[in-house]
mmCIF file of the N, C-alpha and C atoms, coordinates in Angstrom:
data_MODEL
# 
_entry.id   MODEL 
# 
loop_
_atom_site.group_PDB 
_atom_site.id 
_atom_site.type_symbol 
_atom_site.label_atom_id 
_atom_site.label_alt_id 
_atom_site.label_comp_id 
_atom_site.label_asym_id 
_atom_site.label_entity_id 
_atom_site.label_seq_id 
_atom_site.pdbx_PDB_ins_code 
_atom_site.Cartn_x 
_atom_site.Cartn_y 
_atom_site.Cartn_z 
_atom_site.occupancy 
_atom_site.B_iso_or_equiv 
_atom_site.pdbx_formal_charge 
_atom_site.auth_seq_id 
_atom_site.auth_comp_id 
_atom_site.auth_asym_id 
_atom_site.auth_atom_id 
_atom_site.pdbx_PDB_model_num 
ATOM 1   N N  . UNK A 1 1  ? 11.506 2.668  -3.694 1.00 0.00 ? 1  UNK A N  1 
ATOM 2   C CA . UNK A 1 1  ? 11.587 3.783  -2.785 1.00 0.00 ? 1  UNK A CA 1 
ATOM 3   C C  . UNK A 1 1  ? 10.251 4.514  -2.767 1.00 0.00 ? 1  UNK A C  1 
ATOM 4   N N  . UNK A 1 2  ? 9.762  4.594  -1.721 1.00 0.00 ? 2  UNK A N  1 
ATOM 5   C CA . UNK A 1 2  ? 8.718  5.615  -1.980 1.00 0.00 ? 2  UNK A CA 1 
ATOM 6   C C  . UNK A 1 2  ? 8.547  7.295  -1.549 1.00 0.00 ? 2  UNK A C  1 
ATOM 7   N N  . UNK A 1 3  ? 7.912  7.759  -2.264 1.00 0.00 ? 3  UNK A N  1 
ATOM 8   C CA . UNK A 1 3  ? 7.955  9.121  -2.702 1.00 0.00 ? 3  UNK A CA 1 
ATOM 9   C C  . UNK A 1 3  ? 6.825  10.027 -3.060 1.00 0.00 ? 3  UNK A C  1 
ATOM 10  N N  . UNK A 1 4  ? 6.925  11.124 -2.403 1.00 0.00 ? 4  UNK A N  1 
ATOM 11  C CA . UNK A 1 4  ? 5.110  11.801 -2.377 1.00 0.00 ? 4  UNK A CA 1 
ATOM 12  C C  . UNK A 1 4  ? 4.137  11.832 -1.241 1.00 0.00 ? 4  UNK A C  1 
ATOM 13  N N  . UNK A 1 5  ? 4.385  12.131 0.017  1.00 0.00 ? 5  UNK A N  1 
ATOM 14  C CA . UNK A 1 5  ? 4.090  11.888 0.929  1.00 0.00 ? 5  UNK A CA 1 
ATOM 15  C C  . UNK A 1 5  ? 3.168  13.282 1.082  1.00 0.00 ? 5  UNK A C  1 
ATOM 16  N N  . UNK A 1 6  ? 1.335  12.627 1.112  1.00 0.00 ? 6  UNK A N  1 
ATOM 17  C CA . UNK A 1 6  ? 0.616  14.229 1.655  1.00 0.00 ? 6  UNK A CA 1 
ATOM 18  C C  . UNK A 1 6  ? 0.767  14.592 2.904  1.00 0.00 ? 6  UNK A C  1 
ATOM 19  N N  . UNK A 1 7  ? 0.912  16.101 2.908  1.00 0.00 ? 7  UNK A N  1 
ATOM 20  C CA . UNK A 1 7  ? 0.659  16.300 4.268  1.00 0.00 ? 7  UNK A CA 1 
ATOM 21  C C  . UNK A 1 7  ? -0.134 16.836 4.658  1.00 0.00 ? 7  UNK A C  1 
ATOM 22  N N  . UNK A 1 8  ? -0.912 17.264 5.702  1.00 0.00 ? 8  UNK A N  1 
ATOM 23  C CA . UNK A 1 8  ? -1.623 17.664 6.613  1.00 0.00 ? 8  UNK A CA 1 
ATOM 24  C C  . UNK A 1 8  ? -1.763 18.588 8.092  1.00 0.00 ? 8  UNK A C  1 
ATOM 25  N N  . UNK A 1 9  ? -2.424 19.933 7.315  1.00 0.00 ? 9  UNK A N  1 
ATOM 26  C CA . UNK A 1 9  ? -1.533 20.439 8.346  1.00 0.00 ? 9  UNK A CA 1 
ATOM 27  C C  . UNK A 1 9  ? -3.329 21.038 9.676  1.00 0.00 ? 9  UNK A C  1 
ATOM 28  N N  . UNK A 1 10 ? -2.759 21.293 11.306 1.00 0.00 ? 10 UNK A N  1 
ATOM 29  C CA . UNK A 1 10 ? -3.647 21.267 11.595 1.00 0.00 ? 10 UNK A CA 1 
ATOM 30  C C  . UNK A 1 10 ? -3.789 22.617 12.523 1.00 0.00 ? 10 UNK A C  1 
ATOM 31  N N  . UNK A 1 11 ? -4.351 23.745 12.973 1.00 0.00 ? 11 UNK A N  1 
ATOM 32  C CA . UNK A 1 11 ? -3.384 24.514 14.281 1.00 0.00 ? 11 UNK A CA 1 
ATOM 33  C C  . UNK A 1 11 ? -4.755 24.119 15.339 1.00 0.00 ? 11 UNK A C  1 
ATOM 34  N N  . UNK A 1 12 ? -3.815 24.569 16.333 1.00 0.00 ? 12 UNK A N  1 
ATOM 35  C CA . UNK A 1 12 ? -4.660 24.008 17.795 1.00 0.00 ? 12 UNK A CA 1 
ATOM 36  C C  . UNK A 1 12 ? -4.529 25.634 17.941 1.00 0.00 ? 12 UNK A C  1 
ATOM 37  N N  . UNK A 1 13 ? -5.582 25.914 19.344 1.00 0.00 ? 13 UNK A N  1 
ATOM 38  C CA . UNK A 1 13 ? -5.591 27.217 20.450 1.00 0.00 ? 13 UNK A CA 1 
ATOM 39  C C  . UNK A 1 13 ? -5.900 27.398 21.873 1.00 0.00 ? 13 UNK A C  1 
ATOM 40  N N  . UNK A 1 14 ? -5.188 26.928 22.735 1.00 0.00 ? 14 UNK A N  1 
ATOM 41  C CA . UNK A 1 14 ? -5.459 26.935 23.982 1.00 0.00 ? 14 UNK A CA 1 
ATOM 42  C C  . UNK A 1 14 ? -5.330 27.801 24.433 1.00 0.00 ? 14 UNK A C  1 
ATOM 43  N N  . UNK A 1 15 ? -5.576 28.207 25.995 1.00 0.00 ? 15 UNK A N  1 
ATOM 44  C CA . UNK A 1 15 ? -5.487 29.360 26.573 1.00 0.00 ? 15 UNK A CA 1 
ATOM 45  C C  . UNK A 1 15 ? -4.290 29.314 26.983 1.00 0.00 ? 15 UNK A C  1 
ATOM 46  N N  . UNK A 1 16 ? -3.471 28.799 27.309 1.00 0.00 ? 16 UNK A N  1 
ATOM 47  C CA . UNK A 1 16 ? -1.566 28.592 27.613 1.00 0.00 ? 16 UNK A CA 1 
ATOM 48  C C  . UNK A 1 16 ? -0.910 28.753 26.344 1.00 0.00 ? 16 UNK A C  1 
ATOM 49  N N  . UNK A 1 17 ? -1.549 28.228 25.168 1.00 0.00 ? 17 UNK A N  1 
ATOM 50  C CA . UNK A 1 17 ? -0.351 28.238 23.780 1.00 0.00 ? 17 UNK A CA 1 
ATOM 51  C C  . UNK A 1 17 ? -1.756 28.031 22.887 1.00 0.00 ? 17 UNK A C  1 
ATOM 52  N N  . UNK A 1 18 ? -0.681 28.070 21.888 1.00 0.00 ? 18 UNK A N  1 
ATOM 53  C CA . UNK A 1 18 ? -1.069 28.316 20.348 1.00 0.00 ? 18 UNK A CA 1 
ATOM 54  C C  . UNK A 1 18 ? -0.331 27.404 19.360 1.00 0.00 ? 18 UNK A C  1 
ATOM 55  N N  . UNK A 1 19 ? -0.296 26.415 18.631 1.00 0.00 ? 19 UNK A N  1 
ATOM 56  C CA . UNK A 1 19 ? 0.076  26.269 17.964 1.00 0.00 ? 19 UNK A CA 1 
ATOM 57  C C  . UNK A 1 19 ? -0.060 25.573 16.503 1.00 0.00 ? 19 UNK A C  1 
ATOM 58  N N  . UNK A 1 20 ? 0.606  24.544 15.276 1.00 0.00 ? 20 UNK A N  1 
ATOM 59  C CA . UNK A 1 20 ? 0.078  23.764 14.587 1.00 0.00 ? 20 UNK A CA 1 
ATOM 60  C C  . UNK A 1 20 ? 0.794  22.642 14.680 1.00 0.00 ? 20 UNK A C  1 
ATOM 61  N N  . UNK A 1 21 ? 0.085  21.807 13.973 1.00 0.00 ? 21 UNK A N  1 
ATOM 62  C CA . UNK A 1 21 ? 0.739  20.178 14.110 1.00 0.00 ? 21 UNK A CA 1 
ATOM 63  C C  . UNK A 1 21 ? 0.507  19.704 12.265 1.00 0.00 ? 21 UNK A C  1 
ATOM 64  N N  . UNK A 1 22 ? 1.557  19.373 12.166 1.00 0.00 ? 22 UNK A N  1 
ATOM 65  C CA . UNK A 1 22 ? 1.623  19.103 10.473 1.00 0.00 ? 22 UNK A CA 1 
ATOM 66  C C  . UNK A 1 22 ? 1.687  17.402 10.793 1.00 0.00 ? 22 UNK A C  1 
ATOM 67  N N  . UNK A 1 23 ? 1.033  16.812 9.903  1.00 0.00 ? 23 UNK A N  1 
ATOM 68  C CA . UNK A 1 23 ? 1.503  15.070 9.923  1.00 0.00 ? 23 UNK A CA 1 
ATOM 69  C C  . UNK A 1 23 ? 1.254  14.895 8.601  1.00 0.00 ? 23 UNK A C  1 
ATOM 70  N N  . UNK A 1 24 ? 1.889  13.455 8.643  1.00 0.00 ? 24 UNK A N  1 
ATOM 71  C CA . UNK A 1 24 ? 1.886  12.665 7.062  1.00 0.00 ? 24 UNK A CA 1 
ATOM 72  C C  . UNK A 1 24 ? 1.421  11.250 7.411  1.00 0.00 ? 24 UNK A C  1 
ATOM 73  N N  . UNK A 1 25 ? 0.852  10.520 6.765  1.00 0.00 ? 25 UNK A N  1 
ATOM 74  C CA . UNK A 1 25 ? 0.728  9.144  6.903  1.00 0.00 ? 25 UNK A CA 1 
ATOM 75  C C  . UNK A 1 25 ? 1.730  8.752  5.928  1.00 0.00 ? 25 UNK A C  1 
ATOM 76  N N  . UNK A 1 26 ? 2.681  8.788  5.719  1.00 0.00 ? 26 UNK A N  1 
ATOM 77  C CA . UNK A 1 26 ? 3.782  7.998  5.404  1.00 0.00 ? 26 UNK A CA 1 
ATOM 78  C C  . UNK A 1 26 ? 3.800  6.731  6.226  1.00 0.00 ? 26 UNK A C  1 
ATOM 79  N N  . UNK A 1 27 ? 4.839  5.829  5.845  1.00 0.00 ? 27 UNK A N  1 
ATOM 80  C CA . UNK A 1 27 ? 5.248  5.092  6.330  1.00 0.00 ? 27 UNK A CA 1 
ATOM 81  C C  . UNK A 1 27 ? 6.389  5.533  7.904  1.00 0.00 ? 27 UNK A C  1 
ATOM 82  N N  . UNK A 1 28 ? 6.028  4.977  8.890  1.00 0.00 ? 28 UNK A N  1 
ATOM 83  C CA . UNK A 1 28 ? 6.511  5.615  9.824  1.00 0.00 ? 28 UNK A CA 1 
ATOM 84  C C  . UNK A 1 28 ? 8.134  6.292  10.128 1.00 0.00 ? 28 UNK A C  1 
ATOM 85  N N  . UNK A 1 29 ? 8.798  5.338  9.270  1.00 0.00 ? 29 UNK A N  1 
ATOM 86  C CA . UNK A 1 29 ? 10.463 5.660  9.002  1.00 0.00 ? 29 UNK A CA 1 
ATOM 87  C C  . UNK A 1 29 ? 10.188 6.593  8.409  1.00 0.00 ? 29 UNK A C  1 
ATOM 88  N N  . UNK A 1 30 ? 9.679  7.080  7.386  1.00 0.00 ? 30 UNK A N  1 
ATOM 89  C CA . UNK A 1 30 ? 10.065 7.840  6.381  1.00 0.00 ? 30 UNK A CA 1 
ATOM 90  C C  . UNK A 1 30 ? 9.436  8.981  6.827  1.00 0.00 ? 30 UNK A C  1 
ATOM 91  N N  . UNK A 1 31 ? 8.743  9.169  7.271  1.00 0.00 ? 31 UNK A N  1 
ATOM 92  C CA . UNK A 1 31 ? 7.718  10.341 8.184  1.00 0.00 ? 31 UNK A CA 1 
ATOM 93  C C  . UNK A 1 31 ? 8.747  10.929 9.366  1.00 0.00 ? 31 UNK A C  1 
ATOM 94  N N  . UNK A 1 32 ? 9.061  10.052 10.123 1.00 0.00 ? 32 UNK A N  1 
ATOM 95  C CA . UNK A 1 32 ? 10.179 10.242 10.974 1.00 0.00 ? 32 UNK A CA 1 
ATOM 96  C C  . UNK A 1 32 ? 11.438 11.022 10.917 1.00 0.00 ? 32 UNK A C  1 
ATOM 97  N N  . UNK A 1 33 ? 11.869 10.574 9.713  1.00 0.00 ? 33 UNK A N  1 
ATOM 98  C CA . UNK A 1 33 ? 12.896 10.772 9.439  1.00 0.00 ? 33 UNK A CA 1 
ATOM 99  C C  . UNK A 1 33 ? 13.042 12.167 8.691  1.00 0.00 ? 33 UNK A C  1 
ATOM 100 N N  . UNK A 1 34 ? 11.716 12.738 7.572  1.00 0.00 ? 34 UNK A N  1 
ATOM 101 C CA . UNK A 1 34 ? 11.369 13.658 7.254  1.00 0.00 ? 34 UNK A CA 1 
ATOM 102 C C  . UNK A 1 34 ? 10.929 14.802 8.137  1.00 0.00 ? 34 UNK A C  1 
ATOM 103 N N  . UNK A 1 35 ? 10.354 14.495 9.590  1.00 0.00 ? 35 UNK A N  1 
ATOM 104 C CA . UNK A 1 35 ? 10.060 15.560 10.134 1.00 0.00 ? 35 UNK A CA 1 
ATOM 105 C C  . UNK A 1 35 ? 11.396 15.688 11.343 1.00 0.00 ? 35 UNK A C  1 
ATOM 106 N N  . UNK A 1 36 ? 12.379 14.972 11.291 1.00 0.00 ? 36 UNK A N  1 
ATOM 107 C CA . UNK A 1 36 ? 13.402 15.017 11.729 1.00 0.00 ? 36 UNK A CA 1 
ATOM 108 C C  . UNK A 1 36 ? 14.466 16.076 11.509 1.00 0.00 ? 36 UNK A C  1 
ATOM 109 N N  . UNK A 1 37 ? 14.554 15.670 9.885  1.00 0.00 ? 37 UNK A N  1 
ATOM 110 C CA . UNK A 1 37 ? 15.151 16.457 9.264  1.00 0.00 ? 37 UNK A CA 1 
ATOM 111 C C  . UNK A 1 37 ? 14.455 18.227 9.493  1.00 0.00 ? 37 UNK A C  1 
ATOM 112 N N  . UNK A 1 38 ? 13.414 18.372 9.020  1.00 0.00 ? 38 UNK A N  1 
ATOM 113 C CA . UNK A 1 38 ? 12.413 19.563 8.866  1.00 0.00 ? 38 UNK A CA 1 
ATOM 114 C C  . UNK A 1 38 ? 12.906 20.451 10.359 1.00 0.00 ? 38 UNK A C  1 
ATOM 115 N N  . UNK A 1 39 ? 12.908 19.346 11.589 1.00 0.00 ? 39 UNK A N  1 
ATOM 116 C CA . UNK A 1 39 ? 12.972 20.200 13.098 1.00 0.00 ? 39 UNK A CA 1 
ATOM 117 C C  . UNK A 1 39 ? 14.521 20.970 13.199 1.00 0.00 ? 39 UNK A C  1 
ATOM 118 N N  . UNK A 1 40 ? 15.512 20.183 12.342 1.00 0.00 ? 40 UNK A N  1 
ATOM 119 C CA . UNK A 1 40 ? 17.141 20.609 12.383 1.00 0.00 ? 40 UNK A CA 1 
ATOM 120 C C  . UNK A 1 40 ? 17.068 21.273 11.606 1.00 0.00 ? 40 UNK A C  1 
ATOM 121 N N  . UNK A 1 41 ? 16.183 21.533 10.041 1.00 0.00 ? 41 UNK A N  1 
ATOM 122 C CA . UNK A 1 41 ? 16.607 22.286 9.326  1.00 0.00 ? 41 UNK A CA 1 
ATOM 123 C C  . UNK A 1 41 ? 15.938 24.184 9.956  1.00 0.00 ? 41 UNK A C  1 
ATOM 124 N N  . UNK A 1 42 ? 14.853 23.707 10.125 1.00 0.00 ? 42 UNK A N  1 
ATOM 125 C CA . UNK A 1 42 ? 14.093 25.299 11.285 1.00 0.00 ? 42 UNK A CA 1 
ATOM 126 C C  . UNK A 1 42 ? 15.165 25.706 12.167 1.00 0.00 ? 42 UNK A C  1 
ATOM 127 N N  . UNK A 1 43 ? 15.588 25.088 13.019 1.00 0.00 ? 43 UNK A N  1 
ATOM 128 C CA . UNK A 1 43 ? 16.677 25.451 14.346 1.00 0.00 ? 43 UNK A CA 1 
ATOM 129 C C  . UNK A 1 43 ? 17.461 25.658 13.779 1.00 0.00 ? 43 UNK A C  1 
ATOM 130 N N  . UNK A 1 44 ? 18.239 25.444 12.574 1.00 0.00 ? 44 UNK A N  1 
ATOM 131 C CA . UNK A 1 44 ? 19.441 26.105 11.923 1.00 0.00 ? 44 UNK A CA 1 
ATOM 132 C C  . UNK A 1 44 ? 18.924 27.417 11.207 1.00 0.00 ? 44 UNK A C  1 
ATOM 133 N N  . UNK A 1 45 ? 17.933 27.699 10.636 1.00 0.00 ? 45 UNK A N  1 
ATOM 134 C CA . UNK A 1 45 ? 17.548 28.810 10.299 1.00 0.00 ? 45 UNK A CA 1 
ATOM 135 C C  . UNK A 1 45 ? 17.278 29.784 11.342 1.00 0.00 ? 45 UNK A C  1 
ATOM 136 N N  . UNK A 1 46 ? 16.665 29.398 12.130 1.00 0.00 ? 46 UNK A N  1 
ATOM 137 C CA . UNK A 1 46 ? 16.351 30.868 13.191 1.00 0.00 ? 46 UNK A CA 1 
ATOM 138 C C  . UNK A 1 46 ? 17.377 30.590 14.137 1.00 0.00 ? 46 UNK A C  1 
ATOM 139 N N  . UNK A 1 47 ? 18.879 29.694 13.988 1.00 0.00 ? 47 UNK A N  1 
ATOM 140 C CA . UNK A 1 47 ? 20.079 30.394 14.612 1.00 0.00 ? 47 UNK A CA 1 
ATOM 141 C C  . UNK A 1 47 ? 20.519 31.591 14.224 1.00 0.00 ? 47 UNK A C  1 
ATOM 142 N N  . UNK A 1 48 ? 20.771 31.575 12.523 1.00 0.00 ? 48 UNK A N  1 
ATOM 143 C CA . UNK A 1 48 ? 21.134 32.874 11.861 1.00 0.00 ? 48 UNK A CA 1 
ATOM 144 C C  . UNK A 1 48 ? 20.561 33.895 12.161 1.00 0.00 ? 48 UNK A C  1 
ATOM 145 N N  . UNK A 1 49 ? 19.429 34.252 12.852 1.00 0.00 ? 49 UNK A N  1 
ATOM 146 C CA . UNK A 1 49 ? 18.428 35.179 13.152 1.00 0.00 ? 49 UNK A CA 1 
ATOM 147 C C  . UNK A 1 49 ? 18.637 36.439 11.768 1.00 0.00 ? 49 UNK A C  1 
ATOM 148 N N  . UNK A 1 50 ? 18.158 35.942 10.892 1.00 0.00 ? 50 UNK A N  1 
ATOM 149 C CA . UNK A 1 50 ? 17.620 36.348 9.737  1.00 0.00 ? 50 UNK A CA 1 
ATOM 150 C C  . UNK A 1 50 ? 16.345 36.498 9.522  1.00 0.00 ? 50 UNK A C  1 
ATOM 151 N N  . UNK A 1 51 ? 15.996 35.201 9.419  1.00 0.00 ? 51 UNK A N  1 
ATOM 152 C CA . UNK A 1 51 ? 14.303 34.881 9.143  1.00 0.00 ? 51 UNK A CA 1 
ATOM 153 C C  . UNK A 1 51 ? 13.791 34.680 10.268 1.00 0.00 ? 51 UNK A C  1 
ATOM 154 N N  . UNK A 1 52 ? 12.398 35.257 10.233 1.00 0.00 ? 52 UNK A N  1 
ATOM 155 C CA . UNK A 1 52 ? 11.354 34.304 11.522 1.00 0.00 ? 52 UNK A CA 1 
ATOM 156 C C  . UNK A 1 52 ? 10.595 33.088 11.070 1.00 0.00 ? 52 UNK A C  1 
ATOM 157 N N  . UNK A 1 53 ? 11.309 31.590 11.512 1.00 0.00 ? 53 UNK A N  1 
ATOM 158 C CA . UNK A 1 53 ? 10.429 30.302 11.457 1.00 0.00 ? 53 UNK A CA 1 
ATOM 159 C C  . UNK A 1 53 ? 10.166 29.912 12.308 1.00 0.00 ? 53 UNK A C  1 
ATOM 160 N N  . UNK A 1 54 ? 8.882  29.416 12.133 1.00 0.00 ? 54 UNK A N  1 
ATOM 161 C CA . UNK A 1 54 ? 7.939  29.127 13.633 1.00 0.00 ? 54 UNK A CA 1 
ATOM 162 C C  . UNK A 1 54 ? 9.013  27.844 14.262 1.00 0.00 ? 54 UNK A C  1 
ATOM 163 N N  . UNK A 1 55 ? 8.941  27.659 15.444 1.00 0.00 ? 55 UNK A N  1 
ATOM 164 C CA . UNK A 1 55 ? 9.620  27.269 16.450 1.00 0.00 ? 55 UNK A CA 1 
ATOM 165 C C  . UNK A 1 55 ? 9.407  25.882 16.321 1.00 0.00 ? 55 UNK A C  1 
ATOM 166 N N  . UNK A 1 56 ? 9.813  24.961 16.262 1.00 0.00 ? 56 UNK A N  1 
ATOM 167 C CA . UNK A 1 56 ? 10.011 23.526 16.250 1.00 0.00 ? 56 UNK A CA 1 
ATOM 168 C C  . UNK A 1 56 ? 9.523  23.157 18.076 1.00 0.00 ? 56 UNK A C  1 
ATOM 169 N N  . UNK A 1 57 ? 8.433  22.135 17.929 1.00 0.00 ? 57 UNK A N  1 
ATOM 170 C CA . UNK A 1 57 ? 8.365  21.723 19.459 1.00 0.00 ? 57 UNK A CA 1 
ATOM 171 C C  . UNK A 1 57 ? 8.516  20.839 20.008 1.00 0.00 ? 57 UNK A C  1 
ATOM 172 N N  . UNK A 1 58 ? 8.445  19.340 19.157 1.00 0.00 ? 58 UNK A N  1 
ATOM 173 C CA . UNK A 1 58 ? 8.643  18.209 18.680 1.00 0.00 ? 58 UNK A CA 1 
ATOM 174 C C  . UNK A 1 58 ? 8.286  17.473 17.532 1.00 0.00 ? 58 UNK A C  1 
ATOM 175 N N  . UNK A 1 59 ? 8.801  16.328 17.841 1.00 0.00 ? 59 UNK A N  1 
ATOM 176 C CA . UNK A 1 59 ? 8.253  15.839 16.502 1.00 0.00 ? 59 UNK A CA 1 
ATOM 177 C C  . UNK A 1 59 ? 7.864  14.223 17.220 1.00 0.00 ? 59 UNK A C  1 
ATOM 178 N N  . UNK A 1 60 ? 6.411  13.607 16.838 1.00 0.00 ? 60 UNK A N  1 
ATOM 179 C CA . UNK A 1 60 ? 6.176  12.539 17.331 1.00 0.00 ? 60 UNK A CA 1 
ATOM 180 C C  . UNK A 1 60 ? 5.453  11.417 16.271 1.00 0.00 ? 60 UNK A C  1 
ATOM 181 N N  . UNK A 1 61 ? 6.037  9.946  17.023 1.00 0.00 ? 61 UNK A N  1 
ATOM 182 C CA . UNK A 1 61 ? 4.753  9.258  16.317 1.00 0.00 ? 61 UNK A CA 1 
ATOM 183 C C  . UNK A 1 61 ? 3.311  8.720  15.973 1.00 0.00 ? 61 UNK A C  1 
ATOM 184 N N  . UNK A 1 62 ? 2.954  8.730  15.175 1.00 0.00 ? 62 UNK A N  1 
ATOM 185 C CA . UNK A 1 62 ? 1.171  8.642  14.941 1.00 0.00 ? 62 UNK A CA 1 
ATOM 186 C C  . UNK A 1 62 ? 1.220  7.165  15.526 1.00 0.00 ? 62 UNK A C  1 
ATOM 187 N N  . UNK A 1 63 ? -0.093 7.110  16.706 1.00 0.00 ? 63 UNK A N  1 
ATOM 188 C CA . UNK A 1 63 ? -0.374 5.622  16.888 1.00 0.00 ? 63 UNK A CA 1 
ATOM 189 C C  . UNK A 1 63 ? -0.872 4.516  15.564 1.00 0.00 ? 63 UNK A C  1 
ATOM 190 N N  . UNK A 1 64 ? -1.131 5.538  14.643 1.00 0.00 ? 64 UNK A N  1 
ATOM 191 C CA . UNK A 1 64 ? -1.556 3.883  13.314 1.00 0.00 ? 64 UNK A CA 1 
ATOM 192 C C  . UNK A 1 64 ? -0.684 4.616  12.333 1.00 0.00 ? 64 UNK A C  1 
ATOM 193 N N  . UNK A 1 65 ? 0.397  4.827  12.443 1.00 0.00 ? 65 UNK A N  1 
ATOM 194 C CA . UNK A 1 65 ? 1.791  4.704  11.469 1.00 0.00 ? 65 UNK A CA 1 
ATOM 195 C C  . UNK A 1 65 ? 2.052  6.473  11.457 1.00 0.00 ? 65 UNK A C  1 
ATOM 196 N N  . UNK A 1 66 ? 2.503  6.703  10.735 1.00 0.00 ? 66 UNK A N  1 
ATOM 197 C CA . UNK A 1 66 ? 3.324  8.167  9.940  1.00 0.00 ? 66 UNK A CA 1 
ATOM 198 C C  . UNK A 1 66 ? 3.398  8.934  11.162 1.00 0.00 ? 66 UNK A C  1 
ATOM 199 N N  . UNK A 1 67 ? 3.866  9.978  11.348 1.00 0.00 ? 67 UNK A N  1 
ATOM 200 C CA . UNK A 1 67 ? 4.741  10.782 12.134 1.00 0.00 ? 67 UNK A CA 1 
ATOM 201 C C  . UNK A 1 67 ? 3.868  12.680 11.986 1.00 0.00 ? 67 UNK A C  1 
ATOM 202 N N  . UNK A 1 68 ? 4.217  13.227 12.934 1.00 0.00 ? 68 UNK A N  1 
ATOM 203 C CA . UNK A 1 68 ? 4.173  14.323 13.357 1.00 0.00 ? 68 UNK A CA 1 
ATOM 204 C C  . UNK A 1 68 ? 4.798  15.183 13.648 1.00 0.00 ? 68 UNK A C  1 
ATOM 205 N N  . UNK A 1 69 ? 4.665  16.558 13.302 1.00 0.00 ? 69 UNK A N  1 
ATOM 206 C CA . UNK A 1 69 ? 5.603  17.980 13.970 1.00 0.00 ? 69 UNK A CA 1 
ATOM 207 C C  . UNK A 1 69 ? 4.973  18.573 14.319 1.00 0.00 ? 69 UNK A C  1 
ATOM 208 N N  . UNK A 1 70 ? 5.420  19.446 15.659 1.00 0.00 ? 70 UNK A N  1 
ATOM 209 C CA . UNK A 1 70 ? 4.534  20.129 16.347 1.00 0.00 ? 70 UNK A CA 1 
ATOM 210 C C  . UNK A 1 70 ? 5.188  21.185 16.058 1.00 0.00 ? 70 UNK A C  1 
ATOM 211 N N  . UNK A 1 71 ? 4.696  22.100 15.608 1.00 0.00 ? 71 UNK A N  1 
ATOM 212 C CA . UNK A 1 71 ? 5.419  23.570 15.450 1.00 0.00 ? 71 UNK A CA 1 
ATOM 213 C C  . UNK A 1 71 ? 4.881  24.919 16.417 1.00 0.00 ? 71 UNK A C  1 
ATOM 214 N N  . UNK A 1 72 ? 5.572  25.723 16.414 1.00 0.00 ? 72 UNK A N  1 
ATOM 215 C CA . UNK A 1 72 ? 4.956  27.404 17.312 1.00 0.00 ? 72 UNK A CA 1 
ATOM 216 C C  . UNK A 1 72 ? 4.065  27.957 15.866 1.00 0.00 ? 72 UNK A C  1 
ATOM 217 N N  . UNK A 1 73 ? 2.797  28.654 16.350 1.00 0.00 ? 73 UNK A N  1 
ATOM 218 C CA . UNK A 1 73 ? 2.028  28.834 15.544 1.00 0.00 ? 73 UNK A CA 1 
ATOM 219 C C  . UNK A 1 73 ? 2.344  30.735 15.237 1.00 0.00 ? 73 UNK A C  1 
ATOM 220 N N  . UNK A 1 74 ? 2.419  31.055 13.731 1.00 0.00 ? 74 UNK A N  1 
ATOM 221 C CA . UNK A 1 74 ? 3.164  31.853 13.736 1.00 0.00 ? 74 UNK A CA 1 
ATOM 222 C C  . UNK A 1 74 ? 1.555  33.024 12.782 1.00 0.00 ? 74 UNK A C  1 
ATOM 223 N N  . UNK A 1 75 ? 1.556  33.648 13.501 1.00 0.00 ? 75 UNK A N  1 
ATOM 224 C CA . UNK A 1 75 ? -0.259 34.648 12.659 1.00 0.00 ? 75 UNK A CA 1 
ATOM 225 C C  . UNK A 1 75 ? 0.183  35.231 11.667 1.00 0.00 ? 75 UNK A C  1 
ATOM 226 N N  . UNK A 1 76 ? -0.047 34.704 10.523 1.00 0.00 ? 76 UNK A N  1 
ATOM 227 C CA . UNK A 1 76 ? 0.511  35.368 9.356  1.00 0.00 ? 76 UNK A CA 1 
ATOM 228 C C  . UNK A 1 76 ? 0.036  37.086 9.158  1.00 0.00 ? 76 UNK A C  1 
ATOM 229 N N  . UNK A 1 77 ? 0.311  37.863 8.887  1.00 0.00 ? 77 UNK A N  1 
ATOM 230 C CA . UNK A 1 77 ? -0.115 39.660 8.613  1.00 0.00 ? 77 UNK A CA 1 
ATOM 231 C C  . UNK A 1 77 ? 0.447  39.746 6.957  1.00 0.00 ? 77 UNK A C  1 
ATOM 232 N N  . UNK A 1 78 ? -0.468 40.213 6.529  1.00 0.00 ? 78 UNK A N  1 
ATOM 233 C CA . UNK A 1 78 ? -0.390 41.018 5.039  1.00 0.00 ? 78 UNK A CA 1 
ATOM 234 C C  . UNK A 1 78 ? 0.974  42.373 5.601  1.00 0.00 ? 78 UNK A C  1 
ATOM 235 N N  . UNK A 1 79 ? 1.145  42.524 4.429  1.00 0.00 ? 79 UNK A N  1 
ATOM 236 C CA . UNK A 1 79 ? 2.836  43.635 4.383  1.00 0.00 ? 79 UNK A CA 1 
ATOM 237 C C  . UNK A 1 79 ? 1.927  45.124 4.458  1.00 0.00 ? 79 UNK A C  1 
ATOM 238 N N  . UNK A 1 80 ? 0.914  45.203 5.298  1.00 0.00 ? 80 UNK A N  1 
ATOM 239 C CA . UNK A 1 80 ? 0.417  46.170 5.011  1.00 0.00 ? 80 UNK A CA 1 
ATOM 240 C C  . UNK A 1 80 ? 1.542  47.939 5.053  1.00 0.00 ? 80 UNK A C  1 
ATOM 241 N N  . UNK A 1 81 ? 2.082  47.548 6.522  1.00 0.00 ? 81 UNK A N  1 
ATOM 242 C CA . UNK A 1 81 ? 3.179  48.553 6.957  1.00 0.00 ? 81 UNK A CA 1 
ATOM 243 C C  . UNK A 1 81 ? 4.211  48.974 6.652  1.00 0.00 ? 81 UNK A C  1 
ATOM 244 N N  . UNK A 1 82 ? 4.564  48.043 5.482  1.00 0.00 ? 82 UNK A N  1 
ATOM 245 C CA . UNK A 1 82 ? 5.904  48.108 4.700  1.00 0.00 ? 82 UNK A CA 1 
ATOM 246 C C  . UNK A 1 82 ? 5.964  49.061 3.967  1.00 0.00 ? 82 UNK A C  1 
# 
């Protein structure tokens, strides 16, 4: 089984959107299947509208193997106001 997959994370900035793209060179199943999971587990969290997690946009495959998520890019702020 394999196990330990780095990831890589990247953000883009256009003038229409904003966002990041995380990938793994895993093996393409297992990449797949991991950022599969990752897109259902986000959309079940910000159903509860509890937490804010950046927005799931897709998830795709790398042309020379492992897989991709495209996420909403979220500007992190220090708790200054709290």
């Amino acid at each position: 089984m394999y196990a330990g997959c780095t990831l890589a994370w990247m953000s883009y900035f256009q003038v229409s959107s904003t966002g990041c793209l995380k990938n793994s060179p895993c093996f393409v199943l297992q990449a797949r299947i991991m950022f599969d999971g990752e897109m259902a587990s986000l959309k079940a969290i910000a159903a509860t509208n509890t937490v804010r997690v950046p927005a799931p946009i897709t998830v795709l495959d790398l042309p020379k193997g492992g897989a991709c998520i495209v996420l909403e890019y979220l500007d992190m702020k220090g708790s200054d106001n709290l």
